[in-house]
C-alpha positions as CSV (number, residue, x, y, z in Angstrom):
1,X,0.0,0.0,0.0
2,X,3.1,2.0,1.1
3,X,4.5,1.7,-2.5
4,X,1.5,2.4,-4.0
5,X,0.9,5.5,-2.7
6,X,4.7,6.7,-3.4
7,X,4.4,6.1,-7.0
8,X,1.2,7.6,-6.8
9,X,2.4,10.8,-5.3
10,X,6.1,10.4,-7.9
11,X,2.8,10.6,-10.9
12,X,1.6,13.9,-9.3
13,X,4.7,15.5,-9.0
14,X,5.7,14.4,-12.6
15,X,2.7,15.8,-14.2
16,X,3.3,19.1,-12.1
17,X,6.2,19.5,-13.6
18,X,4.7,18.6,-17.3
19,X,2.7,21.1,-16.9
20,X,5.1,24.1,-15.5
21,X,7.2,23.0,-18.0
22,X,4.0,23.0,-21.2
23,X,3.6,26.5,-20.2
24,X,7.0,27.6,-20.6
25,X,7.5,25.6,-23.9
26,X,3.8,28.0,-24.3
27,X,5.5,31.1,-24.4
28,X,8.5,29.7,-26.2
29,X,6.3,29.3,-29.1
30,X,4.9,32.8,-28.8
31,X,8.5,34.4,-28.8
32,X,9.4,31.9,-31.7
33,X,6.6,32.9,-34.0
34,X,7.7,36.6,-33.7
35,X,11.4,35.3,-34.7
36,X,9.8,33.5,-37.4
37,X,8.7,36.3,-39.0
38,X,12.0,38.0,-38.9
39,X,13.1,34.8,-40.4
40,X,10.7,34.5,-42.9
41,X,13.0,37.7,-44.2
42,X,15.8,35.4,-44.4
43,X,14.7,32.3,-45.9
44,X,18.5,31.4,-46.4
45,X,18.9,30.8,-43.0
46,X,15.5,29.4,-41.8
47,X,16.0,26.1,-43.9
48,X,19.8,26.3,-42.3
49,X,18.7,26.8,-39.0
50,X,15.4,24.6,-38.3
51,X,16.8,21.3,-38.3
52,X,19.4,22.2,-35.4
53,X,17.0,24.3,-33.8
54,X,14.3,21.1,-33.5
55,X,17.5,19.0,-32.4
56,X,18.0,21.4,-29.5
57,X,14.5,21.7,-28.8
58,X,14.1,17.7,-28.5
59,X,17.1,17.3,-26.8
60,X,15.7,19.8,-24.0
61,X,12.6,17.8,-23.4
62,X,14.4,14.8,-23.3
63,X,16.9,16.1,-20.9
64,X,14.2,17.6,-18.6
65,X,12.3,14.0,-19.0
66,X,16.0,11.9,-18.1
67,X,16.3,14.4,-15.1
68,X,12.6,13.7,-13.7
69,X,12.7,10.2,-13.9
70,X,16.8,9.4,-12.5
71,X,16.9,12.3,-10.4
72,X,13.3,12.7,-8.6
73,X,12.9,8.8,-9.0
74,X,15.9,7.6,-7.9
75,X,16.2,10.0,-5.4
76,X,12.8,9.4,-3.7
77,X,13.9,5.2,-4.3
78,X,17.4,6.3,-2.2
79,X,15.4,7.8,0.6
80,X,12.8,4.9,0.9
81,X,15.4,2.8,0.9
82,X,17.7,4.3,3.8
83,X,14.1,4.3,5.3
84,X,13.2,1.4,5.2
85,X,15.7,-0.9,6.8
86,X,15.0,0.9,10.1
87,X,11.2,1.9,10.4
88,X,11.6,5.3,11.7
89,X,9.3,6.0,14.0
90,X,8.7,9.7,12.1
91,X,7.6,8.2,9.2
92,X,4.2,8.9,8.1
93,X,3.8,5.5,6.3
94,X,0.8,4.4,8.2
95,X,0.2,0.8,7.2
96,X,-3.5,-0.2,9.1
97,X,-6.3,2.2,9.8
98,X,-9.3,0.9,11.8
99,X,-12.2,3.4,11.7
100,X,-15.0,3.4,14.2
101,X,-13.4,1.0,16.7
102,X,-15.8,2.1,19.0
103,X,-18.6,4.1,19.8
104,X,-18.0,5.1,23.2
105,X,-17.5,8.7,22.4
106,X,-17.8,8.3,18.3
107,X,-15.8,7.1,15.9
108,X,-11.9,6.7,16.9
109,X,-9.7,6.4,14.0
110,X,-6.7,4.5,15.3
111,X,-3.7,4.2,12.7
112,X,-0.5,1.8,13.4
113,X,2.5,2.2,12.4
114,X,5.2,-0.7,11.1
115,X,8.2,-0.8,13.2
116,X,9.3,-3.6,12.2
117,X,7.9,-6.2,9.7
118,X,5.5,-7.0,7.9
119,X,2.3,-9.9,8.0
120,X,2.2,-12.5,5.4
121,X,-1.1,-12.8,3.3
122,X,-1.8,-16.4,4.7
123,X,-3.5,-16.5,7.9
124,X,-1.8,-18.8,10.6
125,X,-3.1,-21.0,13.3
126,X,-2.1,-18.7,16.3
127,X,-1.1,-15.1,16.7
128,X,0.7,-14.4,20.2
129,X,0.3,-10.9,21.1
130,X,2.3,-8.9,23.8
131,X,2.2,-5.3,24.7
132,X,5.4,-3.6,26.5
133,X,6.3,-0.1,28.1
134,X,9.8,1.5,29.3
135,X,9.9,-0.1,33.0
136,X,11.7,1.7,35.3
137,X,13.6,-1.5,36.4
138,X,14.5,-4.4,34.3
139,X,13.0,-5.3,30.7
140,X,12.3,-8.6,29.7
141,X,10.7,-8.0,26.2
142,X,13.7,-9.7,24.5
143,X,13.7,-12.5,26.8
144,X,9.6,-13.1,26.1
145,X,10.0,-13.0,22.2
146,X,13.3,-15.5,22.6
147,X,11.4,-17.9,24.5
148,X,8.3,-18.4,22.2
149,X,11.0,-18.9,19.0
150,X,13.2,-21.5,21.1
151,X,10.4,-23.3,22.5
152,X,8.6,-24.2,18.9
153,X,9.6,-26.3,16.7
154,X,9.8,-25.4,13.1
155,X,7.0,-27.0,12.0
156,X,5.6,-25.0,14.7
157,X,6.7,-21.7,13.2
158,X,5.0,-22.1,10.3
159,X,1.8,-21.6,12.2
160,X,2.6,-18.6,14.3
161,X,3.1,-14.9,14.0
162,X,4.0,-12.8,17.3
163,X,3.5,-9.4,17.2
164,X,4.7,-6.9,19.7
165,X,2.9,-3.8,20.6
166,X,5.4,-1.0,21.6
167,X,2.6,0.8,23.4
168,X,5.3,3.5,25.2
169,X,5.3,7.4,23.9
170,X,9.1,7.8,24.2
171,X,9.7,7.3,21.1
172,X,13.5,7.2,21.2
173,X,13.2,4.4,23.4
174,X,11.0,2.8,20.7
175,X,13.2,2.9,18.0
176,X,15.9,1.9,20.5
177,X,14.2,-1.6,21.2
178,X,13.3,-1.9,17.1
179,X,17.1,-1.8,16.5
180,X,17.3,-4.8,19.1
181,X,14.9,-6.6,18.6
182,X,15.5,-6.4,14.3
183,X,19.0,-7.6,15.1
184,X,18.1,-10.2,17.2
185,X,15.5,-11.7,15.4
186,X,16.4,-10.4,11.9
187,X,14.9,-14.0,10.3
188,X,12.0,-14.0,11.9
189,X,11.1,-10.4,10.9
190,X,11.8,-11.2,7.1
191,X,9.8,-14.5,7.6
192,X,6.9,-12.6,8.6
193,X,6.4,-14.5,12.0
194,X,7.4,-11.3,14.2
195,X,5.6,-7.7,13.5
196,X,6.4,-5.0,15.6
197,X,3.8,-2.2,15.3
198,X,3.0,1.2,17.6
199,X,0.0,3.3,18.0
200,X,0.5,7.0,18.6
201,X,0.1,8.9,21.5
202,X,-2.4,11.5,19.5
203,X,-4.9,8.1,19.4
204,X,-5.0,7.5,23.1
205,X,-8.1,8.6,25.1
206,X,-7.6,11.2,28.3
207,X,-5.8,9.1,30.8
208,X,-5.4,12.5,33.1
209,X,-8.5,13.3,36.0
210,X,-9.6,9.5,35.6
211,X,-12.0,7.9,38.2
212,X,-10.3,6.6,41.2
213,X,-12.2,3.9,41.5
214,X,-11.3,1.3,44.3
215,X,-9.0,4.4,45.7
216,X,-6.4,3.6,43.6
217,X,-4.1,6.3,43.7
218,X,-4.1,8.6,40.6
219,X,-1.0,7.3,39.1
220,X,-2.0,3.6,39.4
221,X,-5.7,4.5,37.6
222,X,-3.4,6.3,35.0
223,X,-0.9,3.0,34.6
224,X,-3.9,0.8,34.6
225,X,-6.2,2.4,32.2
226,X,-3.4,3.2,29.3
227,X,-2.9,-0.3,29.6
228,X,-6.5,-1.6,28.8
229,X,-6.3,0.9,25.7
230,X,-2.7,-1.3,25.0
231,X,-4.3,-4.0,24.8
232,X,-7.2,-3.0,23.1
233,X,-5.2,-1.4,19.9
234,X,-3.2,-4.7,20.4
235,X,-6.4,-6.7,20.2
236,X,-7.4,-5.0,16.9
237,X,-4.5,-5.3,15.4
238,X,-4.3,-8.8,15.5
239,X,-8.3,-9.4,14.5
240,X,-8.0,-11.3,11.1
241,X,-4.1,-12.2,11.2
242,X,-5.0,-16.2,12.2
243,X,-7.6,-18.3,13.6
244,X,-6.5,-17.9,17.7
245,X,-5.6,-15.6,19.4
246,X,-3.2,-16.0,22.4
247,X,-2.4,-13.2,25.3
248,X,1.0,-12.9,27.0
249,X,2.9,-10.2,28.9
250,X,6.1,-8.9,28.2
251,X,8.4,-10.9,30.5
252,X,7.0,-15.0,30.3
253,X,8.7,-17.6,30.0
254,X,7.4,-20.3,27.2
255,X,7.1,-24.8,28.0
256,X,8.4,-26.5,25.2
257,X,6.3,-27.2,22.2
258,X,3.5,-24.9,23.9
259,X,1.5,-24.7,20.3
260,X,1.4,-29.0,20.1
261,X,0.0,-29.1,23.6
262,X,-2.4,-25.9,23.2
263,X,-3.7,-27.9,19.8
264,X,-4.7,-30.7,21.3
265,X,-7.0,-28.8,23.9
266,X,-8.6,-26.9,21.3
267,X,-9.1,-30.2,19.3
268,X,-10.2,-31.7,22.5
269,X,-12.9,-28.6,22.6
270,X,-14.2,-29.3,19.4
271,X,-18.4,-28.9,19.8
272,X,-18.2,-27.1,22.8
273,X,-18.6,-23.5,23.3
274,X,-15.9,-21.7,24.9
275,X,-14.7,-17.7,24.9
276,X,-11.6,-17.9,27.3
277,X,-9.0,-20.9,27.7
278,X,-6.5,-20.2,29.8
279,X,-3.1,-21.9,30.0
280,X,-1.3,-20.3,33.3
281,X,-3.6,-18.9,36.3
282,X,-1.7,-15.6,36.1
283,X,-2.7,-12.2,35.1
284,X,-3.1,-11.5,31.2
285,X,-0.6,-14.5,30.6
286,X,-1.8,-17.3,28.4
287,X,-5.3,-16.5,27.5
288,X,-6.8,-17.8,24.3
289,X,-9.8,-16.6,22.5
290,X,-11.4,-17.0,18.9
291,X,-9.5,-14.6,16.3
292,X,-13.1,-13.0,15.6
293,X,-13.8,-12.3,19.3
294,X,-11.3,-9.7,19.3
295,X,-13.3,-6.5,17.7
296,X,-15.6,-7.1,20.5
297,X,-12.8,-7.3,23.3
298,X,-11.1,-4.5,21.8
299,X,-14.1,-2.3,22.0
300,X,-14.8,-3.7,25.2
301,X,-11.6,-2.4,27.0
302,X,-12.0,0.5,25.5
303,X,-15.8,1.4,26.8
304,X,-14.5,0.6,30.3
305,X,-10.8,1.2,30.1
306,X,-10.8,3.3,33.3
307,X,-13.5,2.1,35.4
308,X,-10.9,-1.5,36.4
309,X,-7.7,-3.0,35.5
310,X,-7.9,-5.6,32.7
311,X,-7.8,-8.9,34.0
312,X,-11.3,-8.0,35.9
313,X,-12.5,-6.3,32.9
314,X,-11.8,-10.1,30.9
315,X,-13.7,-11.7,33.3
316,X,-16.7,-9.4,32.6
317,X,-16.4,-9.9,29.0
318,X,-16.3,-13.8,29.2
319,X,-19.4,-13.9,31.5
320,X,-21.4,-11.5,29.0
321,X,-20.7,-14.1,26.3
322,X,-21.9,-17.1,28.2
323,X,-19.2,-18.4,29.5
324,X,-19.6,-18.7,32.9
325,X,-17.0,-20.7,34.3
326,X,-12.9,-20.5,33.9
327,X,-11.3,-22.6,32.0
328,X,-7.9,-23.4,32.5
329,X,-6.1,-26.3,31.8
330,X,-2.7,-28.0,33.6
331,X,-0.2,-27.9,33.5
332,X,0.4,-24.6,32.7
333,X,2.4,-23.6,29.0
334,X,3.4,-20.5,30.7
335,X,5.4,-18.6,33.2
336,X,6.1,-15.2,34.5
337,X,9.6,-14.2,34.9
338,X,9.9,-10.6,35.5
339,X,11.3,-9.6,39.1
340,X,10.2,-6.3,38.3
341,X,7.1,-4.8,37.6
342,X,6.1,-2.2,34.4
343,X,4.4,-0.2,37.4
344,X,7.0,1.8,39.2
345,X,9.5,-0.9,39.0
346,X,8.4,-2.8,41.9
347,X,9.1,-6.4,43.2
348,X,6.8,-8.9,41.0
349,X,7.6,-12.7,42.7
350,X,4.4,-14.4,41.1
351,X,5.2,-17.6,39.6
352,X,2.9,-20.2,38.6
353,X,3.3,-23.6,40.3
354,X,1.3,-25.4,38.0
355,X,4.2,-24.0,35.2
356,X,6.0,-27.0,33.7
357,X,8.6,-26.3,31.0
358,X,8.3,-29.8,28.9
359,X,4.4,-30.0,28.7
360,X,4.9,-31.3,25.2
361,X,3.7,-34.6,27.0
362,X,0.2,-33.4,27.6
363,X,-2.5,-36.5,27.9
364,X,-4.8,-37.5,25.1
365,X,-8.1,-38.2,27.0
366,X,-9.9,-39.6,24.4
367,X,-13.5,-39.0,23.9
368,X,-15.9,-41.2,27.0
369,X,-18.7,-41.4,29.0
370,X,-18.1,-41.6,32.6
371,X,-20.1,-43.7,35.4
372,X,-19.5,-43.9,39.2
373,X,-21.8,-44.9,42.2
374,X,-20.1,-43.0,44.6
375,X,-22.3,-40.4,46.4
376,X,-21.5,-36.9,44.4
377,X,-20.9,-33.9,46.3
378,X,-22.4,-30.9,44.7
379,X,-21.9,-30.4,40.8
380,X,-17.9,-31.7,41.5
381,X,-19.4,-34.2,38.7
382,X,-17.1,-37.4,37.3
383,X,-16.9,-35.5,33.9
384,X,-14.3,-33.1,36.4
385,X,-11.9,-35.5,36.8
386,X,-11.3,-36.6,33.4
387,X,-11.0,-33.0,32.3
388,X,-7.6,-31.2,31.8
389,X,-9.2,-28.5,33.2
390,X,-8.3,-27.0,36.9
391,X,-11.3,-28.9,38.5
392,X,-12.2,-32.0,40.0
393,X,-14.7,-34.5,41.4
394,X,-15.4,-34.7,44.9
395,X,-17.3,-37.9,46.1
396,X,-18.7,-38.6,50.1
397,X,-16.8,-41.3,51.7
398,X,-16.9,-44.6,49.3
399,X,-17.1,-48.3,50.3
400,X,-15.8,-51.0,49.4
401,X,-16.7,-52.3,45.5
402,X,-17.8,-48.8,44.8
403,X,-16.2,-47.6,41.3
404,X,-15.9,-45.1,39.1
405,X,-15.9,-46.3,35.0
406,X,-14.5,-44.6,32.0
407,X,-16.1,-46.3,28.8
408,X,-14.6,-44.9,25.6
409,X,-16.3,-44.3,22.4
410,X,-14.4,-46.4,20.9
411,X,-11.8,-49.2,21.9
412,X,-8.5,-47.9,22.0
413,X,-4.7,-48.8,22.7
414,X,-3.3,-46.9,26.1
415,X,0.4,-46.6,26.5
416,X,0.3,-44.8,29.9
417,X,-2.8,-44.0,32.8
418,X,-1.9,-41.6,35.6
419,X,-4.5,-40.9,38.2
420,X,-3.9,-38.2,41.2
421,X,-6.6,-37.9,44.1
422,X,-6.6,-35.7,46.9
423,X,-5.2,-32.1,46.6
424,X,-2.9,-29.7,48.4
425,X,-5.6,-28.2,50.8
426,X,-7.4,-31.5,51.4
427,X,-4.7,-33.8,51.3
428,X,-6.8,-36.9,53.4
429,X,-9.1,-36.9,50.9
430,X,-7.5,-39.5,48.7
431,X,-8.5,-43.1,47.8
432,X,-6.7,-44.7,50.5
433,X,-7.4,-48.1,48.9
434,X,-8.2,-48.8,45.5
435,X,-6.7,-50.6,42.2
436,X,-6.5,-49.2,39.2
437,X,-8.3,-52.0,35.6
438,X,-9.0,-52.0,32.4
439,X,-11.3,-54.2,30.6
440,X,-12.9,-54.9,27.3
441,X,-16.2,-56.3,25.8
442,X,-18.5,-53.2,26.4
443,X,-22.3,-54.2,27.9
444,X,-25.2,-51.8,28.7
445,X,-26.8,-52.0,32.4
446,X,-29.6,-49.8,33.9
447,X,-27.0,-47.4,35.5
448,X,-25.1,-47.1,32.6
449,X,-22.0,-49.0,30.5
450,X,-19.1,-51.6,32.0
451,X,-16.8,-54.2,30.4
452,X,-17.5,-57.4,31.1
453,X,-13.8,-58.5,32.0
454,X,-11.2,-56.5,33.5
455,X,-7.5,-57.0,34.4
456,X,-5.7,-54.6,37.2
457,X,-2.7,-52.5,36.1
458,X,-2.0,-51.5,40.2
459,X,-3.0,-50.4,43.1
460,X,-3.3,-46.9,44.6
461,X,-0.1,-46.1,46.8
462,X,-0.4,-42.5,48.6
463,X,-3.3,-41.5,46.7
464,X,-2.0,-42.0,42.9
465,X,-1.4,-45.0,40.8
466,X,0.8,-44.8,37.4
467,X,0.8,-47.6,34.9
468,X,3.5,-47.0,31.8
469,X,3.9,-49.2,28.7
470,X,0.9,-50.8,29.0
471,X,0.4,-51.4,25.4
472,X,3.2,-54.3,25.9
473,X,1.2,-55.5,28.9
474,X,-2.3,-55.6,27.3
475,X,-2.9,-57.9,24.2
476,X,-6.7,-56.0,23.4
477,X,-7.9,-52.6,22.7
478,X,-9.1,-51.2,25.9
479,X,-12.5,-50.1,25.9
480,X,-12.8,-49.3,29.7
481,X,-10.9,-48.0,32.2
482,X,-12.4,-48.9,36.0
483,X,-11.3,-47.5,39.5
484,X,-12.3,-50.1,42.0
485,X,-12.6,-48.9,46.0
486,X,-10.8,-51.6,47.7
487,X,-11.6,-50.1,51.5
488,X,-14.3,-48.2,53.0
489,X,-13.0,-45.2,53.6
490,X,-14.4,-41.9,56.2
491,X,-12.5,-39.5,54.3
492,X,-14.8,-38.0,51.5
493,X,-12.5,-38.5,47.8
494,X,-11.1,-36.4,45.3
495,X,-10.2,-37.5,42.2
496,X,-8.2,-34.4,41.0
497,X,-6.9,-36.1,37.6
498,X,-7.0,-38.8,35.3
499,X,-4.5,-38.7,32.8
500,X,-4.7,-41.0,29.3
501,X,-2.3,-41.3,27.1
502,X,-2.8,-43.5,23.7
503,X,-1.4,-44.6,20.3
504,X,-3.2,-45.0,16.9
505,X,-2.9,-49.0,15.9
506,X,-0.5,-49.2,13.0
507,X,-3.8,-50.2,10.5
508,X,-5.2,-46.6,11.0
């Protein structure tokens, strides 16, 4: 669009110049036909002199036309070129206009500016998104956008583009960080997988006299509420570059292969309705959302960017869309590692401990219907404990024979089961006694489906039971899994995971 609009404005000026230059050739004429007359006198020398005289008068134009094209041409093509390689932040190339973002005080037109690469006309799977600000201690941007490169395979490259939001008005500490982070990550910039873009100050609502709501202190309203816009020019930006959309802050550390294991949750999803998945229990880190939600966020923050900060502001905006519950899944893909925060530099020691930097081994789970006659507590449901999501099921105190059955859609082939009861602030409710089965030959009963046969894989030690490799200790396709109590038990039981993990049989 850039370069379209530079030849454009090259055209204008030519024709300018065509024109200044018809009106002087004009008056040349004029002055010549008075010569001509003179001439006419001395017809000797009018046949000696025209031929020389339209030589000159070509050469001219031709001169004036070589001088237009290789001087103003090239000379504009020099300075886009020394231009170019560096973004500069006074550069009026504005790249992405989005009109009427919101009608909160009528129409806001918001335009972005390139810092520093440039998106690819294919969409990709997921586009990570961070916003950053001068901090008064510590930066970490460099560290983030590392991370989330080293942690992704190639394969896994091919489906991402990161884009960083340099959402800080000192603009000589913006171009600053562009010259770092284009020489640091020079090939991922030309690959199109990292964008850095800025909105200008001139775009920003007032973020002076704000409400002090929840007696922040003027300076924190002011930090908080420039952030929510940050986020929310972030958040339009990003609208139709791929299918997700995933939210991190500026100083996050990345688990390996994070896109393989946040794939298989979505796939997992698949028919369900969702808004928000969230992949660390932190702040703004890890949050996923539909690519075509964002227009809405983005407005959203806006409308209420100084009434709260922006985490509550996302739990608003996931309640209004139906989605009343969190969901977050373990372990976490993400982690935050700044020491320091972007507000007035202070001490920031939240970590995640649910964080685990190889979760490229998250389990399958594959679709089932789940059973149990144990007395539910509640809605903590059996569906709870065969989700990968941060919930669980919570039983009154089982007896001995009671179960709890997983019966798969279809048979399948297991490689590893893990199971974990109890959890850190109720740590006697655990199955105290219990083995751990699997059977096959699927039958129908009035309270719902079991296997006919079973064979155990282990018993419960300390609340948790771990079978690996049992595809060399199983012969069928299993088509149930079955936790049998073994004890009665007055502790009530959690069952706070079960954990699948499968293989494909080598005819599929």
């Amino acid at each position: 669009m850039y370069i379209d609009k530079t030849f454009s404005a090259i055209n204008d000026a030519y024709c300018i110049y065509l024109c200044i230059f018809a009106g002087a050739i004009s008056n040349y004429i004029s002055v010549m036909r008075l010569l001509w007359k003179y001439l006419d006198k001395m017809r000797c020398f009018r046949k000696r002199l025209t031929i020389p005289f339209l030589g000159i008068l070509i050469t001219c134009l031709l001169f004036v036309n070589l001088y237009m094209e290789d001087g103003y041409v090239l000379e504009e093509d020099k300075r886009q070129l020394r231009e170019t390689p560096t973004h500069q932040l006074n550069s009026e190339r504005y790249v992405h206009t989005f009109k009427d973002l919101s009608n909160f005080s009528g129409a806001i037109n918001v335009t972005y500016r390139y810092l520093a690469g440039s998106p690819l006309p294919r969409k990709r799977y997921l586009t990570i998104g961070l916003s950053s600000v001068k901090r008064k201690r510590g930066n970490y941007v460099l560290e983030t956008i590392k991370s989330i490169f080293d942690q992704s395979s190639y394969e896994e490259l091919k489906e991402i583009v990161v884009v960083v939001h340099l959402a800080e008005f000192d603009l000589a500490w913006c171009e600053s960080l562009v010259q770092d982070i284009t020489r640091k990550f020079a090939h991922h910039v030309i690959a199109g997988r990292l964008l850095v873009i800025h909105a200008p100050e001139d775009y920003y609502p007032v973020l002076d006299g704000l409400k002090r709501n929840y007696n922040d202190p003027e300076d924190r309203v002011r930090f908080r509420s420039k952030q929510n816009v940050d986020y929310a020019f972030l958040l339009n930006f990003c609208s139709n570059l791929s299918d997700y959309y995933m939210m991190l802050e500026d100083d996050v550390r990345c688990s390996k292969n994070f896109l393989t294991a946040m794939k298989k949750v979505v796939t997992s999803r698949e028919g369900s309705y969702w808004v928000t998945l969230e992949f660390s229990k932190l702040g703004y880190i890890g949050k996923l959302y539909h690519s075509n939600d964002l227009p809405r966020l983005a407005r959203f923050l806006l409308m209420f960017y100084q009434e709260m900060p922006c985490d509550w502001l996302l739990i608003h905006f996931r309640g209004l869309l139906a989605q009343k519950d969190v969901i977050r899944f373990k372990p976490s893909l993400f982690q935050h590692m700044g020491y320091y925060s972007s507000y007035k530099g202070a001490e920031n020691k939240l970590k995640d401990d649910d964080f685990e930097e190889d979760s490229f081994d998250i389990p399958d789970n594959p679709p089932a219907s789940l059973y149990t006659n144990i007395n539910v507590f509640e809605n903590y449901d059996a569906t709870k404990a065969y989700s990968s999501v941060d919930e669980y099921f919570w039983g009154k105190s089982p007896s001995t024979g009671d179960f709890f059955i997983i019966v798969f859609n279809k048979s399948t082939k297991i490689t590893k089961i893990k199971i974990t009861t109890g959890t850190d602030d109720r740590q006697n409710d655990i199955l105290h006694h219990g083995v751990l089965e699997v059977g096959e030959k699927v039958i129908g009963t009035k309270k719902g489906k079991k296997c006919s046969t079973y064979i155990t894989l282990g018993e419960f030690k300390n609340g948790q039971v771990e079978a690996q490799e049992i595809e060399h200790k199983i012969t069928f396709d299993i088509e149930c899994v079955r936790i049998v109590v073994t004890a009665s038990q007055k502790e009530w039981l959690i069952i706070r995971s079960i954990s699948l993990w499968t293989t494909q049989p080598p005819n599929q």
